[in-house]
C-alpha positions as CSV (number, residue, x, y, z in Angstrom):
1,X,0.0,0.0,0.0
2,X,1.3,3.2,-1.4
3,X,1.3,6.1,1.2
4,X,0.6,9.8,-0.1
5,X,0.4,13.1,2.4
6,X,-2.9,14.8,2.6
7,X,-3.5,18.6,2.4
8,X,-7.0,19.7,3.0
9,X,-8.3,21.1,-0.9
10,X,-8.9,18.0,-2.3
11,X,-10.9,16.1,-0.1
12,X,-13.1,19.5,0.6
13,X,-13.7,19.3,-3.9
14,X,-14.6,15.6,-3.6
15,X,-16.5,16.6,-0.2
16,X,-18.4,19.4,-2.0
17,X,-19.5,17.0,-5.3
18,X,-20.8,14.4,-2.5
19,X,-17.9,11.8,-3.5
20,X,-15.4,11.8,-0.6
21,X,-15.7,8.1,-1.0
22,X,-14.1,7.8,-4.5
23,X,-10.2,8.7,-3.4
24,X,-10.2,5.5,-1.3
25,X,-10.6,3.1,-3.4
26,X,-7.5,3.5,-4.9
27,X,-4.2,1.4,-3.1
28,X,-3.4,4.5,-1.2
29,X,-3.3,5.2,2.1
30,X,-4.0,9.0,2.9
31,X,-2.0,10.1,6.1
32,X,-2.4,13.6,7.5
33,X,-1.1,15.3,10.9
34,X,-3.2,15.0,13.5
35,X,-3.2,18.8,14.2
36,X,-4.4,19.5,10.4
37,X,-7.0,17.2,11.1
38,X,-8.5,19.0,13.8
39,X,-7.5,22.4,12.9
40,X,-8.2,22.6,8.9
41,X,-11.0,19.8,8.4
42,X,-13.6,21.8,10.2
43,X,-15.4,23.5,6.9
44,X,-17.3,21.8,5.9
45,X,-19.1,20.7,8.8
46,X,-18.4,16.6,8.5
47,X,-15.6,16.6,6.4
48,X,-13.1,15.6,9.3
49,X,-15.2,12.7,10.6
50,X,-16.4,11.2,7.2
51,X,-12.7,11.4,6.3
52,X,-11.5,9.7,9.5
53,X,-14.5,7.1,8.8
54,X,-12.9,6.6,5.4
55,X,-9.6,5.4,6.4
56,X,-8.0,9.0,6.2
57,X,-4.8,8.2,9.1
58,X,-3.7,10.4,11.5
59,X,0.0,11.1,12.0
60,X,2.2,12.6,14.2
61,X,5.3,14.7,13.2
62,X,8.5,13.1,13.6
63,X,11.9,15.4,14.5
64,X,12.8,15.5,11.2
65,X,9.4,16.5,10.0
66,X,9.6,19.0,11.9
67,X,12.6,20.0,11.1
68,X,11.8,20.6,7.7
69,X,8.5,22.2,8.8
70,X,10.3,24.8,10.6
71,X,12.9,25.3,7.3
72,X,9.8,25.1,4.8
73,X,8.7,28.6,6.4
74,X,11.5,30.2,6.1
75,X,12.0,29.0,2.2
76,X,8.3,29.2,1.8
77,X,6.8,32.2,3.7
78,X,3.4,31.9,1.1
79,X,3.0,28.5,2.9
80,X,0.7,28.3,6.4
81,X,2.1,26.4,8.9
82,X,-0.2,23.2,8.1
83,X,1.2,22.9,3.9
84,X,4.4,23.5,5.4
85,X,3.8,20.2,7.6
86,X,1.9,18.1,4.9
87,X,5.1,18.9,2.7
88,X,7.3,18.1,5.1
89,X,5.8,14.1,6.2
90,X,5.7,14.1,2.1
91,X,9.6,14.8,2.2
92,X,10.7,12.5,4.7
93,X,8.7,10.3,4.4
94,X,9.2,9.7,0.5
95,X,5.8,9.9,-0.5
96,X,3.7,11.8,-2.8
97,X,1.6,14.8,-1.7
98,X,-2.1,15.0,-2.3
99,X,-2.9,18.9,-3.0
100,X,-3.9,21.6,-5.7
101,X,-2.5,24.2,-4.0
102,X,-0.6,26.2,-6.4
103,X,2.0,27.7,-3.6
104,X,2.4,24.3,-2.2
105,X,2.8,22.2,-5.3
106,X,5.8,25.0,-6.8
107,X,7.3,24.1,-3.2
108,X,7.1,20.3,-3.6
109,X,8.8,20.4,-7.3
110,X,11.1,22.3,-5.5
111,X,12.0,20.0,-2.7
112,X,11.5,17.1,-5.7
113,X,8.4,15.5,-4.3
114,X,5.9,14.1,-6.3
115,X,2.1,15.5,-6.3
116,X,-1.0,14.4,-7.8
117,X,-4.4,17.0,-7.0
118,X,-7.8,16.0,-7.6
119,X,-8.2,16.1,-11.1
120,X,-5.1,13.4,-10.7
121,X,-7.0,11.2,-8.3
122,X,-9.8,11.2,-10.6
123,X,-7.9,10.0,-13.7
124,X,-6.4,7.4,-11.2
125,X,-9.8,6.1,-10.7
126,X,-10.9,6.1,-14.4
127,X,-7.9,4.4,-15.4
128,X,-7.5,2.0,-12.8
129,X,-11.0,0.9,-13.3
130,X,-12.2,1.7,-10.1
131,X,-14.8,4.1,-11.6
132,X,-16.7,3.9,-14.8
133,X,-17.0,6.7,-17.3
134,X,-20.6,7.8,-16.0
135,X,-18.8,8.6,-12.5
136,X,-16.0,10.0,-14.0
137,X,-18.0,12.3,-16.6
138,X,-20.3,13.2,-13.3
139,X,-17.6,14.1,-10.9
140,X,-15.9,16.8,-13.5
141,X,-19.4,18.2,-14.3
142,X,-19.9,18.5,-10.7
143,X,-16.1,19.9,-10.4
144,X,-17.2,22.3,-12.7
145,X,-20.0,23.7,-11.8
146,X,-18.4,24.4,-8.9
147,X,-15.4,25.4,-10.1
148,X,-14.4,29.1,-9.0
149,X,-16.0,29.2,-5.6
150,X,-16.2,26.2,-3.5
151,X,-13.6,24.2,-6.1
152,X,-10.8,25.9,-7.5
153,X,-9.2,23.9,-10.5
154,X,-8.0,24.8,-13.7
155,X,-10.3,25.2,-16.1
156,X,-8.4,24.2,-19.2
157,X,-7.4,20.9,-17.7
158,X,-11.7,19.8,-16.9
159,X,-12.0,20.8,-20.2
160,X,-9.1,18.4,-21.5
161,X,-10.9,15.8,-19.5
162,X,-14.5,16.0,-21.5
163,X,-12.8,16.3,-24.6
164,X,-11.6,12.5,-24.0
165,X,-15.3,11.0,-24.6
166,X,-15.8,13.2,-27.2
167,X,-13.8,11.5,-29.9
């Protein structure tokens, strides 16, 4: 089982389209720090708990996490303290980070550390057979309708994603 670090932006835009569900299907195990979890999954109301119910593992910092927590703000000052951390378990811990976060994803190519967002986890699904098309096709409508206030993704790569089934 592959483990990948968890911000908190994907799972509120598969939270928002009522498929928080989906990202666990896949052989990943989604780890977060326990502080995040009770500090960042607040909004929307249920979003900690149905994660936690989903398998979504808390972890504390090691040291070294730390460590590079504490380093990551002073490289990365457009990070809050809590990207700063989920970059840090991703960096020594060798595992990928889950996040769209522009700031935080031009920090992880930086430190070299792999990221995949939602529209990643999505394609993950589809390809992996652990969706069909139908789901697939409903979760980007649903990403964008929403796209631009509750969801923020970019646009051009939704629209990439329809253009597949229309060949």
């Amino acid at each position: 089982m592959e483990y990948i670090s968890s911000d908190t932006n994907v799972w509120i835009d598969f939270f928002v389209i009522g498929c928080i569900k989906l990202p666990f299907r896949l052989p990943y195990t989604y780890v977060m720090n326990s502080d995040a979890i009770n500090d960042e999954l607040l909004s929307p109301g249920g979003l900690r708990d149905e994660l936690l119910r989903c398998g979504l593992l808390s972890v504390e910092l090691t040291i070294e996490e730390f460590e590079f927590a504490e380093e990551f703000g002073l490289l990365y000052p457009r990070l809050s303290i809590y990207d700063r951390i989920a970059l840090a378990i991703a960096k020594a811990r060798k595992i990928v980070l889950l996040t769209g976060d522009g700031a935080l994803r031009k920090a992880a190519k930086c430190e070299n550390i792999t990221v995949i967002g939602t529209i990643g986890i999505l394609d993950k699904l589809l390809d992996g057979d652990y969706i069909n098309e139908d789901d697939y096709r409903f979760c980007l409508m649903e990403l964008q309708k929403r796209n631009g206030r509750e969801v923020r993704l970019p646009k051009n790569e939704i629209t990439l994603r329809f253009k597949r089934f229309s060949k």
